[in-house]
C-alpha positions in Angstrom: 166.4 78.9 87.9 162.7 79.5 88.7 161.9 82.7 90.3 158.5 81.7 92.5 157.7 78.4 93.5 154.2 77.5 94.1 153.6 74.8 96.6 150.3 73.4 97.3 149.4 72.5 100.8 146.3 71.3 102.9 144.5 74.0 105.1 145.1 72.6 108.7 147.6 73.9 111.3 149.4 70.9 110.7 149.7 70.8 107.1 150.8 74.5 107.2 153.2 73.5 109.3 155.1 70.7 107.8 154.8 73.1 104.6 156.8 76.2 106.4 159.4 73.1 107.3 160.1 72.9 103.2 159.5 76.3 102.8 162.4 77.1 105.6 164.6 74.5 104.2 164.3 75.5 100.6 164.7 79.2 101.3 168.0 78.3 103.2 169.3 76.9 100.2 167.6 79.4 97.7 167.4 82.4 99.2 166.6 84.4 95.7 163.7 82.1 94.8 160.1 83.4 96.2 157.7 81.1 97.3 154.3 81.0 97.4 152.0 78.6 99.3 148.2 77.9 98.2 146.1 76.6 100.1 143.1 74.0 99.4 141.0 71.8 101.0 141.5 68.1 100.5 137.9 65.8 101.0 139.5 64.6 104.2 139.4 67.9 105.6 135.7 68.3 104.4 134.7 65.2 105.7 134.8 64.8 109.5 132.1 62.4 110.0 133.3 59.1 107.4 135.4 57.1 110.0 139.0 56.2 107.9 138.5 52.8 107.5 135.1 53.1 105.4 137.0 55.0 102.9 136.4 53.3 99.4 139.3 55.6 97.6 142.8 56.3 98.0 144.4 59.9 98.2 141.3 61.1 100.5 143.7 63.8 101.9 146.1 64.4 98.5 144.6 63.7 95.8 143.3 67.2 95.9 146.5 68.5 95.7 148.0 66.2 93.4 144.8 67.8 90.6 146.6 71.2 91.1 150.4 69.9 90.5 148.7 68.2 87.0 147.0 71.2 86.3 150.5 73.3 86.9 148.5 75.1 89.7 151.4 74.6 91.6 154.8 73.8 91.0 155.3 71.2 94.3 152.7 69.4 96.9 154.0 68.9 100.4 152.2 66.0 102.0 152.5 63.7 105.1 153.9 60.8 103.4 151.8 58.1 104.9 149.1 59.8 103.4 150.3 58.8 99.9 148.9 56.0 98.2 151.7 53.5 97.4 150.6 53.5 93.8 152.2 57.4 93.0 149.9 59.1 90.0 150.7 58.8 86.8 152.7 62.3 85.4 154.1 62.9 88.9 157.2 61.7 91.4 158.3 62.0 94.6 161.0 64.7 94.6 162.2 64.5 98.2 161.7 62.9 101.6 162.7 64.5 104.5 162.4 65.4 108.2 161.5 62.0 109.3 163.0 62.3 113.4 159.0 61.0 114.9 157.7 57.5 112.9 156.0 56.7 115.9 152.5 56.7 117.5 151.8 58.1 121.0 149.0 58.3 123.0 147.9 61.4 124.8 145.9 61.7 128.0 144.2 64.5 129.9 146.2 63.9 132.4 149.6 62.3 132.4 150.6 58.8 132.8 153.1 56.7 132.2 151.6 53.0 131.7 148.6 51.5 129.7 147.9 49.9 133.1 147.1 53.3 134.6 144.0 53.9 132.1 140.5 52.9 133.8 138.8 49.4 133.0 136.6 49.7 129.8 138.9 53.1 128.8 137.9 55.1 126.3 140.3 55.4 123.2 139.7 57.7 120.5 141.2 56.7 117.1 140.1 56.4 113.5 142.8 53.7 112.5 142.1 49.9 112.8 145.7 50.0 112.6 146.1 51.5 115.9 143.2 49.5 117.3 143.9 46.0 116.6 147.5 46.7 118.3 145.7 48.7 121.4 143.4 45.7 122.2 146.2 43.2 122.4 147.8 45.6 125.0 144.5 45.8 126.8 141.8 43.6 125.5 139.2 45.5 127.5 140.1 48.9 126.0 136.6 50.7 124.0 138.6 52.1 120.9 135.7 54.6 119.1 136.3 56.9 115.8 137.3 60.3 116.2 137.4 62.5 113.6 139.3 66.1 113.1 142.6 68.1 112.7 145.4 67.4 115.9 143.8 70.8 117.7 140.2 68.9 117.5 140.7 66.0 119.1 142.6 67.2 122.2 140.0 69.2 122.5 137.1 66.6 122.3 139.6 65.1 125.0 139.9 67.5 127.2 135.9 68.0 127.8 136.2 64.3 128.7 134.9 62.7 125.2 137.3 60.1 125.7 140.0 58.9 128.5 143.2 58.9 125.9 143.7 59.3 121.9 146.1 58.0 120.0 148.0 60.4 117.8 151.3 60.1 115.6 154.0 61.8 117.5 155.9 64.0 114.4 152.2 66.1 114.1 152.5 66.8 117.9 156.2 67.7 117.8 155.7 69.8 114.9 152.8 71.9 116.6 155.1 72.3 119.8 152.6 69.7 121.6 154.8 67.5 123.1 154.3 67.7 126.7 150.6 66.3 126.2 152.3 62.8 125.1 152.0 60.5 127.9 153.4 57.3 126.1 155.5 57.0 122.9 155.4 53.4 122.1 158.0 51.4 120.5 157.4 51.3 116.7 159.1 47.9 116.5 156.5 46.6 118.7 153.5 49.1 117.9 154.0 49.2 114.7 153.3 52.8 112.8 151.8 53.5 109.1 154.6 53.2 106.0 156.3 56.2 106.0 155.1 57.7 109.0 156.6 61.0 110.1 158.1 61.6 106.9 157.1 64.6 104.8 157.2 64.2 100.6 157.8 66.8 98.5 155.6 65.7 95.6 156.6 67.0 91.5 156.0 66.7 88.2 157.4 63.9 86.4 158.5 66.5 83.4 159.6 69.5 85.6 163.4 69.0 85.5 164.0 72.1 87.1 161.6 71.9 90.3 162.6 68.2 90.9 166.4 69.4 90.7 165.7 71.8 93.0 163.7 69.9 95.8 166.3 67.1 95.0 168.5 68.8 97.2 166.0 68.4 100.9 166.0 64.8 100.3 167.7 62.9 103.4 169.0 59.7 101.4 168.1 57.1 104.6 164.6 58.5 104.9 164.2 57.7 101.5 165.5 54.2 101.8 163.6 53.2 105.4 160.3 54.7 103.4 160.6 53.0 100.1 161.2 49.4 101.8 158.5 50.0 103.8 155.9 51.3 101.5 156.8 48.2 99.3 155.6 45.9 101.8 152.5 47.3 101.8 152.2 47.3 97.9 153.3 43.9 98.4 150.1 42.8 100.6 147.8 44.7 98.5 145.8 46.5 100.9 144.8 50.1 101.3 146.4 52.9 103.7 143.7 52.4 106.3 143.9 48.3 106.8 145.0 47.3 109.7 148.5 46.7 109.1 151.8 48.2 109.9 155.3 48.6 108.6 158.7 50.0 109.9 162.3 50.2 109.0 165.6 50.8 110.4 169.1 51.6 109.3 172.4 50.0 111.3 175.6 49.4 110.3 175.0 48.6 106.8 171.7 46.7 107.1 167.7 47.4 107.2 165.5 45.7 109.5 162.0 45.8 108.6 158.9 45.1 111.3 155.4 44.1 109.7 152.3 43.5 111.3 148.8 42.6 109.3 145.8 41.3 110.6 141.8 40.7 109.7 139.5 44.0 110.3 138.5 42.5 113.6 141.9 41.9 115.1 141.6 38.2 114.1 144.3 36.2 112.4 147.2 38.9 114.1 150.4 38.7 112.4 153.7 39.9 113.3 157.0 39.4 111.7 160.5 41.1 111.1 163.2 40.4 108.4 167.2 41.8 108.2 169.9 42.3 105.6 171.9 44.5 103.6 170.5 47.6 102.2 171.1 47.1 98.7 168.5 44.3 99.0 166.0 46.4 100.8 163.2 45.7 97.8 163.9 41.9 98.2 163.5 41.6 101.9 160.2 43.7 101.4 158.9 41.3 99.5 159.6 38.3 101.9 158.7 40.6 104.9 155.2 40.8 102.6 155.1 37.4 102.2 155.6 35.7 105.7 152.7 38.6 106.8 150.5 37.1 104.0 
């Protein structure tokens, strides 16, 4: 068995984070093994200014990362899964998924509240995702949803000197930086529907290193990997990129998946919402028909 693992993470408090979460859990099971973690900036760390949505490539925050797993600068890449392009890179594999207890989004005031209806008239939101704002302006039709760039830490902060009246954040980044108590409202994410994979962390490998994907084969959490897959099927299925404004989300119960979908036009036009169940074992099919009612 290897002696030193290498594993390649962003550089934000977040991404270090989720890292020292693999890190702990492989050191529990391999305690002789040392690891090392290496740093390196993704572009979507460098660039704070493009809003998400004017992105024309995928991997803006991993491809980076996924150069130095090729280039056996590392022997594993720990990402937020949403992150991922649906379309995994040739020569590499997803080794594990894990640690998926938050898929949903929040939103976090200065101040706490506990209903939409409590925001002012005209409100201020503060998110990069059209995602996130197509589903905020059929809550409130009258809420101003503007860009906002920057690590977790950033844009509380940009909050907090009164840039904007509320953000909308994923919940697992604020549980995982022991934020928690600045969430005001978790929303359902079979009614506000979060990214594919959301909340899930992937342990990314080579496709040809039988002993690292052996080893990482152990963190991943078998229903995680079923409720991700389904979902990031769908939105292979319809074709569009990891900022359109469409969401997906799956649950396990008794046996079966459900799977929530929503997908709509840049400007909120043409909304679509739709859900599908069934047994597990046909999770791929019922991706595909969730995929093709959205369409």
């Amino acid at each position: 068995m290897k002696k030193t693992l290498t594993i390649a993470t962003r550089t934000g408090s977040l991404a270090i984070a989720q890292t020292q979460i693999v890190v702990a859990a492989l050191q529990k099971l391999y305690p002789d093994i040392k690891i090392r973690i290496k740093k390196i900036a993704s572009q979507g760390d460098k660039d704070r200014r493009t809003t998400l949505w004017e992105l024309k490539e995928t991997g803006f925050f991993t491809s980076i990362l996924e150069d130095a797993l090729l280039a056996k600068e590392a022997d594993i890449a720990v990402h937020s899964y949403k992150d991922l392009p649906t379309a995994i890179r040739d020569g590499l594999t997803i080794g594990a998924v894990l640690d998926r207890k938050f898929p949903e989004d929040c939103l976090v005031t200065a101040s706490l509240i506990k209903s939409l209806d409590e925001l002012p008239k005209e409100a201020i939101v503060g998110t990069s995702s059209l995602r996130r704002t197509v589903q905020l302006k059929r809550l409130r039709n009258d809420l101003q949803c503007v860009p906002i760039r920057g690590n977790v830490t950033t844009r509380l902060k940009k909050l907090e000197q009164g840039d904007f009246d509320a953000i909308v954040l994923a919940r697992a980044g604020l549980e995982r930086l022991g934020l928690s108590d600045k969430i005001s409202i978790i929303f359902d994410p079979t009614k506000f529907i979060p990214s594919p994979a959301q909340g899930a962390l992937a342990v990314e490998v080579r496709a040809d290193d039988n002993e690292t994907k052996e080893i990482v084969s152990k963190l991943d959490d078998k229903d995680y990997r079923i409720t991700t897959t389904a979902e990031r099927l769908v939105f292979s299925a319809l074709g569009c990129g990891c900022h359109a404004p469409a969401g997906v989300f799956a649950r396990l119960s008794e046996g079966k998946i459900t799977i929530w979908g929503c997908f709509s036009d840049p400007d909120g036009s043409n909304f679509r919402y739709a859900t599908i169940s069934g047994p597990i074992a046909n999770s791929a099919k019922l991706a595909q028909s969730l995929a093709d009612k959205l369409r």
